[in-house]
Residue, then its C-alpha position, 0 to 999 in steps of 0.5 A: x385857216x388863219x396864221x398870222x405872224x407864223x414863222x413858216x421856217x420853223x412851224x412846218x420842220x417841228x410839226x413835220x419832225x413830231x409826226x415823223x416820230x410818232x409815224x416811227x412809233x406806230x409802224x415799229x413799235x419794237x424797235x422804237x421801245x427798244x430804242x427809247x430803253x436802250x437810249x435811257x440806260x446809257x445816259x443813266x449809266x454814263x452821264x448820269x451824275x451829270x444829270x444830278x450835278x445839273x439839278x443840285x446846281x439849278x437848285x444852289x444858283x436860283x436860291x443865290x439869284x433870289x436872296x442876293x440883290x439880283x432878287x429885286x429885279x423886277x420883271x417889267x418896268x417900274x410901272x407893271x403890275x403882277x397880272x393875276x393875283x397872288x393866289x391864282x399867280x401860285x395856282x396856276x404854277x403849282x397845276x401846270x406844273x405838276x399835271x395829273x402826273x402827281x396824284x399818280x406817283x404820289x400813290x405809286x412810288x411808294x410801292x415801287x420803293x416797297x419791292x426795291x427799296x433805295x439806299x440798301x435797305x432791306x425789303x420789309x424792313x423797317x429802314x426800307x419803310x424809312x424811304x417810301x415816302x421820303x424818296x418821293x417827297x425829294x423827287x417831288x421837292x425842291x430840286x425838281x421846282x427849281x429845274x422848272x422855275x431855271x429857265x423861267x427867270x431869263x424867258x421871263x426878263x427877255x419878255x418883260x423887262x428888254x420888251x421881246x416878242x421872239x420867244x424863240x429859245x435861239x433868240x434868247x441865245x443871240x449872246x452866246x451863239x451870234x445872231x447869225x447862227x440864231x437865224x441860220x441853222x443853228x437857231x432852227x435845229x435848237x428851236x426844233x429839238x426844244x420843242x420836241x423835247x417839250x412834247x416828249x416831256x408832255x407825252x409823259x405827264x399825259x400818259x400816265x394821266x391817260x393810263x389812269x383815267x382809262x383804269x378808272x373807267x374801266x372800273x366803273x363801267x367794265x369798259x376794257x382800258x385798251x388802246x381804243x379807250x386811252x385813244x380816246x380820252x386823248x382826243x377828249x383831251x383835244x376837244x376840251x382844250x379847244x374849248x379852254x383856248x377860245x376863253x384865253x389866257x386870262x380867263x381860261x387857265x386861271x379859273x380852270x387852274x383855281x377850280x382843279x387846285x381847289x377840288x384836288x386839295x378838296x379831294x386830299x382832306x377827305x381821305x385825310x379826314x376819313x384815313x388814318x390821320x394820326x399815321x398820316x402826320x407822324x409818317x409825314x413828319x417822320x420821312x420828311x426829318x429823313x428827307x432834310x437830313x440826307x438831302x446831299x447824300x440823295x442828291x448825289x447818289x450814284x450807287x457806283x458800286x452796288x448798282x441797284x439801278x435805284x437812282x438812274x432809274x428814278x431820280x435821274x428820270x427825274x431831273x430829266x424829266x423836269x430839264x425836258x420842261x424847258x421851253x413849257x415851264x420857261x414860256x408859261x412862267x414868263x408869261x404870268x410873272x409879268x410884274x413880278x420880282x426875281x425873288x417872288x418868281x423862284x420863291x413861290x415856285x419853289x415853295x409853294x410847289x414843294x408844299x402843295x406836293x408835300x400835302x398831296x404825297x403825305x396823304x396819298x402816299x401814306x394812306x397807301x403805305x398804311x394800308x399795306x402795312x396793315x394788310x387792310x388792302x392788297x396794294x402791291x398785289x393788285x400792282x403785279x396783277x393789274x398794274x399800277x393805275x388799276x391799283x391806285x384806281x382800287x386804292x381810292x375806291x376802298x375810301x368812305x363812298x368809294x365810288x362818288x371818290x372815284x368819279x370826282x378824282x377822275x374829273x379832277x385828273x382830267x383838269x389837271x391834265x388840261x390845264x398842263x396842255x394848255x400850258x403845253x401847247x401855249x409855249x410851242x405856239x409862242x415859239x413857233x410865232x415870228x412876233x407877239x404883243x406881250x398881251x396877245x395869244x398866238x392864233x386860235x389855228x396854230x394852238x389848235x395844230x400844236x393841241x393835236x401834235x401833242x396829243x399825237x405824241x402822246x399816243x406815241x407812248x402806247x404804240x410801243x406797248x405803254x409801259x411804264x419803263x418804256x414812257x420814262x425812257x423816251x423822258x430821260x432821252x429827250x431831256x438829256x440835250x435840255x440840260x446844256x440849253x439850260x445853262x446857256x440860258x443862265x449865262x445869257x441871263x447874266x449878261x443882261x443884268x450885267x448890261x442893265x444893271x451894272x450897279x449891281x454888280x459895281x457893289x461887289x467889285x467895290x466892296x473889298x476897295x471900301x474894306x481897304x479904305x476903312x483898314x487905312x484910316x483904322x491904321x492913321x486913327x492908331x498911328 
């Protein structure tokens, strides 16, 4: 097996740490569970405005970078041309950004925010029926793209712009922490609990994404969705992505990016066309005024003194959620923005992702929440029922051909769910390569060990019983530590524009001077 440029001293400890967890989780899954809940509730409940504080800031500090004259930095030398175009640039952020994981609470959360509505609102309410689609338009908006799109910005001007080839994050660190500690322990232990973080944050998307597949099979064949089935998607999942991986970067994750963007977008109008369109765009439009209007309020929201537990449990998983993302989201979005400007790599994914979940929501969602309303389908009975995937799987199903739906929906997840794994798998190989050329993929054997890791973590999930709670409290968890690294990286940010373009920072110090020289020679003009 071939490992060219590996570096040994981080590879064998992260892929060694991954198995050991996921070793935990098959030999006590119980406690490993109980571990993972008892872990999401005292971060929620402690430090869980910290969490929101970090999202609000990560929002307020790239639309700053983008529209002050940092946004006109490009990433690259003045000769560098964007790689792929514009369309398949904003494809590509949108699907390996969002997964599978979308189409899942696009349909889901709404009716979790039927049985326990945010803000206090009374169930069955018309207030309550105000916050289902407008609670996850926000968890799905702004907010969220801008935690993916943070650490992206400095990958992204270390890789292009100062030339690097060391995607190791404590190499990004070298300012802030020493070169000596970047090589020495310390470096290695903020490697490892970065690449884990990402894996934690992966198993999620794909467990959700495994758990519906599993449930659509389920429905079309009578195959049980147990455990030997989601096993098996995920090796399926293995399979597929060793295929995707030998097309390379380029060739591969674009195309398959554009394919499932096109067919999930496809697959949106055909329910809008065939559901209640009117009720669609009214109750889009209407949730989305609601949204825009409380956007600080929802932001911040603790809920102190009632403690319904509705934002730790959601938006904080969340933020979480998306900070865990780091190392994925930073490598992948600097790989693709190679001539690009700071402005057009926070713009468009922070625009372009916001908008393709809004269309993605306002359908699904409110087709659910219509139905439900009306009585035309038992939504929330089937979820207590069969759960939430078998109730999403009967919701499409209901559709005008019904079962030709189903099958194109599942095949569509099942890209979707690629695409991200080649995204997440791309980023830890890259990390764990000592030196790359800035159009070079790592080894075919290292990408494959790390697809297989992956998925290994991913099955960690239905060891300790695959339920939802249990899926969210191993996210929250890992991405808590994600959310200082962040930071880091946005002060090493700083110091390098400041270093290479100091002119742009010389305009600010000079603007109150030449303010003071046009006050004097305003006063010798009245004198």
């Amino acid at each position: 097996m071939k490992f060219n440029n590996l570096d040994h001293k981080l590879f064998w400890p992260a892929i060694s740490f991954t198995f050991l967890a996921l070793g935990l989780a098959v030999f006590f899954p119980e406690q490993s569970g109980a571990a993972a809940n008892a872990g999401m509730k005292w971060v929620t409940n402690d430090i869980g405005w910290f969490i929101q504080l970090a999202g609000f800031s990560s929002l307020m500090f790239l639309l700053y970078l983008a529209f002050s004259r940092f946004g006109n930095i490009k990433l690259g030398t003045d000769s560098d041309t964007p790689e792929f175009s514009y369309s398949s640039y904003a494809f590509m952020i949108f699907s390996a950004g969002v997964g599978a994981a979308l189409i899942f609470w696009a349909v889901g959360e709404p009716m979790y925010y039927m049985q326990s509505p945010p803000m206090f609102a009374e169930q069955g309410s018309p207030e309550a029926a105000q916050w289902l689609i407008t609670y996850t338009l926000f968890h799905w908006g702004p907010t969220g793209w801008a935690i993916f799109c943070l650490p992206a910005v400095p990958f992204a001007y270390y890789l292009h712009k100062m030339k690097r080839r060391n995607l190791r994050l404590s190499q990004l660190l070298v300012d802030i922490i020493g070169e000596k500690h970047a090589k020495g322990i310390v470096g290695y232990i903020i490697d490892i609990v970065a690449i884990f973080g990402t894996l934690g944050a992966f198993s999620t998307s794909m467990g959700l994404a495994v758990d519906l597949i599993g449930a659509g099979i389920e429905n079309l064949t009578g195959i049980q969705n147990g455990i030997e089935v989601q096993v098996g998607i995920i090796v399926l999942f293995i399979a597929f992505y060793a295929l995707v991986m030998f097309a390379g970067m380029k060739k591969g994750v674009s195309k398959l990016a554009n394919a499932c963007v096109y067919a999930a977008f496809a697959l949106g109008l055909i329910i809008l066309i065939s559901g209640p369109t009117a009720f669609i765009f009214s109750y889009f439009f209407d949730s989305l005024g609601v949204m825009f209007n409380n956007y600080i309020r929802m932001s911040f929201w603790t809920d102190p003194v009632q403690k319904s537990g509705f934002p730790q449990a959601w938006t904080m998983y969340y933020w979480a959620w998306y900070f865990a993302y780091l190392v994925m989201m930073g490598v992948f979005l600097a790989r693709i923005s190679k001539g690009r400007t700071i402005k057009q790599l926070v713009l468009t994914t922070i625009t372009f992702g916001s908008a393709g979940c809004s269309f993605f929501i306002a359908i699904f969602g409110s087709y659910s929440v219509f139905n439900e309303i009306t009585g035309a389908l038992p939504i929330l009975q089937w979820m207590t029922e069969s759960g939430v995937s078998s109730a999403i799987i009967q919701t499409i199903k209901s559709l005008p051909f019904g079962g030709i739906i189903l099958v194109t929906f599942l095949i569509v997840e099942f890209f979707l769910m690629s695409t991200t794994m080649t995204s997440a798998a791309m980023a830890v190989s890259m990390m764990t390569t000592k030196e790359l050329d800035h159009d070079a993929d790592p080894d075919v054997s290292v990408r494959m060990i790390w697809a297989i890791g992956i998925g290994a973590v991913s099955m960690a999930a239905f060891f300790m019983g695959g339920s939802i709670d249990t899926i969210k409290s191993m996210c929250v968890v890992v991405g808590l530590p994600m959310i200082v690294l962040y930071f880091m990286l946005v002060v090493c940010l700083m110091k390098w524009i400041r270093r290479d373009h100091p002119e742009l920072f010389a305009q600010t110090v000079a603007a109150p001077a030449q303010l003071n020289d046009n006050a004097v020679e305003l006063n010798k003009v009245e004198a």
